[in-house]
C-alpha positions as CSV (number, residue, x, y, z in Angstrom):
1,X,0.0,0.0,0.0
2,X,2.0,2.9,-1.6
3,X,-0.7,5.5,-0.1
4,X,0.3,5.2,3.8
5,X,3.0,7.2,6.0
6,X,4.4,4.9,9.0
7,X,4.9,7.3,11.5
8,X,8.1,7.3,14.6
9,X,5.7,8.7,17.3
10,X,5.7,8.4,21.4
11,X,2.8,7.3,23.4
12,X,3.0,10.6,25.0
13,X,2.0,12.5,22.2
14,X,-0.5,9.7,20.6
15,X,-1.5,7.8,22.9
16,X,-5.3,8.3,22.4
17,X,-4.9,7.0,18.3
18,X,-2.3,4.2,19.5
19,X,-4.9,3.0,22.3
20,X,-7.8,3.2,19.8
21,X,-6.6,0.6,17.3
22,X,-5.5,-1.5,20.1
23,X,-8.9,-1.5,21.3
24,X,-10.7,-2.5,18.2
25,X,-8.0,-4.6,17.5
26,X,-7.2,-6.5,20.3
27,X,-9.5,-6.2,23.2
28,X,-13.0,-6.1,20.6
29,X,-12.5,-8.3,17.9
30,X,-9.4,-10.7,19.8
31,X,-11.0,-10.4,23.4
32,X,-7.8,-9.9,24.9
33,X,-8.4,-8.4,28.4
34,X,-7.8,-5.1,29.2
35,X,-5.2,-5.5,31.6
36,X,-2.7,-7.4,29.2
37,X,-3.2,-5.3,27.0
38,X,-2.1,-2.2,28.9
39,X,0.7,-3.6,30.2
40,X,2.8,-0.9,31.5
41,X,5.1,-0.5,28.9
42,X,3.8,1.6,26.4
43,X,5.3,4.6,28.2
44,X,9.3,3.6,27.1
45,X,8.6,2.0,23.5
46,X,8.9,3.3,20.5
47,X,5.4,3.5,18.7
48,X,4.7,3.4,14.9
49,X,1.4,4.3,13.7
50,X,0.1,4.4,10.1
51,X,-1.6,7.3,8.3
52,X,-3.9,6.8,5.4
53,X,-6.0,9.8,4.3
54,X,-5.6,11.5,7.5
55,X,-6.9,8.2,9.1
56,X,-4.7,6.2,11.4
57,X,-4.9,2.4,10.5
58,X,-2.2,0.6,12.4
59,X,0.3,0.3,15.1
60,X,3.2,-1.3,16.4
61,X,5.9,-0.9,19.2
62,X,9.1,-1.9,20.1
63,X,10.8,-2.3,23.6
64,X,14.2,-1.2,24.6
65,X,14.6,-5.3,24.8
66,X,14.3,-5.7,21.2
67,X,10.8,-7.6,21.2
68,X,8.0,-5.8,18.9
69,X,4.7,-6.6,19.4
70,X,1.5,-5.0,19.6
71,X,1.0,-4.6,15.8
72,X,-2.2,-4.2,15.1
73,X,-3.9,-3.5,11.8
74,X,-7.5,-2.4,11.1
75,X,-9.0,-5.1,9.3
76,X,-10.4,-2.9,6.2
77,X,-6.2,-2.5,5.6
78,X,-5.3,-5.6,6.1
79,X,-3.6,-7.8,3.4
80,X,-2.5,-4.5,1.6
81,X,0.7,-4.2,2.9
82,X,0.4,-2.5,6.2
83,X,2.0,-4.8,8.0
84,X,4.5,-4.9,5.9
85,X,5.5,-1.6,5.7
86,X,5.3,-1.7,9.8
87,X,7.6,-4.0,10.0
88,X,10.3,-2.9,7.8
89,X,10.2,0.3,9.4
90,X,10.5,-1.3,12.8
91,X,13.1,-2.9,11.7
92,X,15.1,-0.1,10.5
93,X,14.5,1.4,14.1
94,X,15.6,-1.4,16.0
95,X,19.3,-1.3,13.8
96,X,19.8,2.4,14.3
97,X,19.8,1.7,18.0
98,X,22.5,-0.9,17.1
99,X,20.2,-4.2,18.5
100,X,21.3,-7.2,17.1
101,X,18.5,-9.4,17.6
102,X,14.7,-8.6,17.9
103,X,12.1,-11.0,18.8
104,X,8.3,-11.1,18.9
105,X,5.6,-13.7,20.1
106,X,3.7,-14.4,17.0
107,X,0.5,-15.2,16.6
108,X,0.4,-18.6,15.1
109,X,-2.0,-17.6,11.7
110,X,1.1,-14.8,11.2
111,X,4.4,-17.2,11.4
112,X,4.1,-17.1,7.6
113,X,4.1,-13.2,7.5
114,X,7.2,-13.2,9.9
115,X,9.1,-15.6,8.4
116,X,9.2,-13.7,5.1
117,X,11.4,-11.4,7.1
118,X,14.0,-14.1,8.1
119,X,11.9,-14.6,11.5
120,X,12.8,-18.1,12.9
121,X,10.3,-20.3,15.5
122,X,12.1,-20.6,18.8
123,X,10.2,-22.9,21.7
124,X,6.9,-24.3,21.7
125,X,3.4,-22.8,20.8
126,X,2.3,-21.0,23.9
127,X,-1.1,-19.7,25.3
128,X,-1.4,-16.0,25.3
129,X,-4.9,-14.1,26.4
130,X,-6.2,-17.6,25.1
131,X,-4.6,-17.0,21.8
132,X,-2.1,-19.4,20.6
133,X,1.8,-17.8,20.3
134,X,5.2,-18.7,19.5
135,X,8.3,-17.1,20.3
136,X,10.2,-15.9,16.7
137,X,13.3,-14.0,16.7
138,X,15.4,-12.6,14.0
139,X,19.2,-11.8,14.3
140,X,21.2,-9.0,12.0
């Protein structure tokens, strides 16, 4: 999707749009429960958030650990690129701060996605707000 900015933004300053597609995302249509999904760390990631059309469609974040999660796409967007596009970006992010591994607990319809982007399974599959998950991690 050629049409989209992905966006370096802090919680701080977006918070309400970053907690709004986590919401729909995540709580509504995943039923993840409120308090794993605010998990306290929001405060110290770096967020991305995607523009469309003055809309924002998408989000991501990544700890000062190296693990990026939270990427959420609205589902009118998704299979377009968006996540994608997220992910490259996050990936550039994680490099500039010289990390040398990331690693993300994917959800197990997207190992295909990640894997695309050199991702590799590590562990067994894992329960996760009753979601299955497995641990991926990529080295650079």
């Amino acid at each position: 999707m050629s049409d989209v900015e992905v966006l370096q933004v802090s919680w701080q300053d977006m918070e309400p749009h970053l907690r709004a597609i986590r919401t729909i995302v995540f709580i509504e249509e995943q039923n993840v429960p409120e308090d794993l999904e605010w998990d306290g760390e929001d405060v110290d990631s770096v967020h991305l958030l995607v523009k469309k059309d003055n809309n924002y469609i998408a989000t991501a974040r990544l700890l000062n650990t190296g693990q990026i999660g939270r990427m959420a796409v609205l589902k009118p967007f998704r299979g377009c690129g968006v996540g994608s596009a997220m992910l490259k970006k996050i990936l550039n992010i994680a490099r500039s701060m010289d990390m040398k591994t990331v690693n993300l607990n994917a959800q197990v319809d997207a190992i295909d996605f990640y894997e695309k982007f050199d991702f590799l399974k590590h562990g067994e599959i894992f329960d996760d707000a009753g979601i299955p998950h497995i641990r991926m991690e990529k080295a650079f």
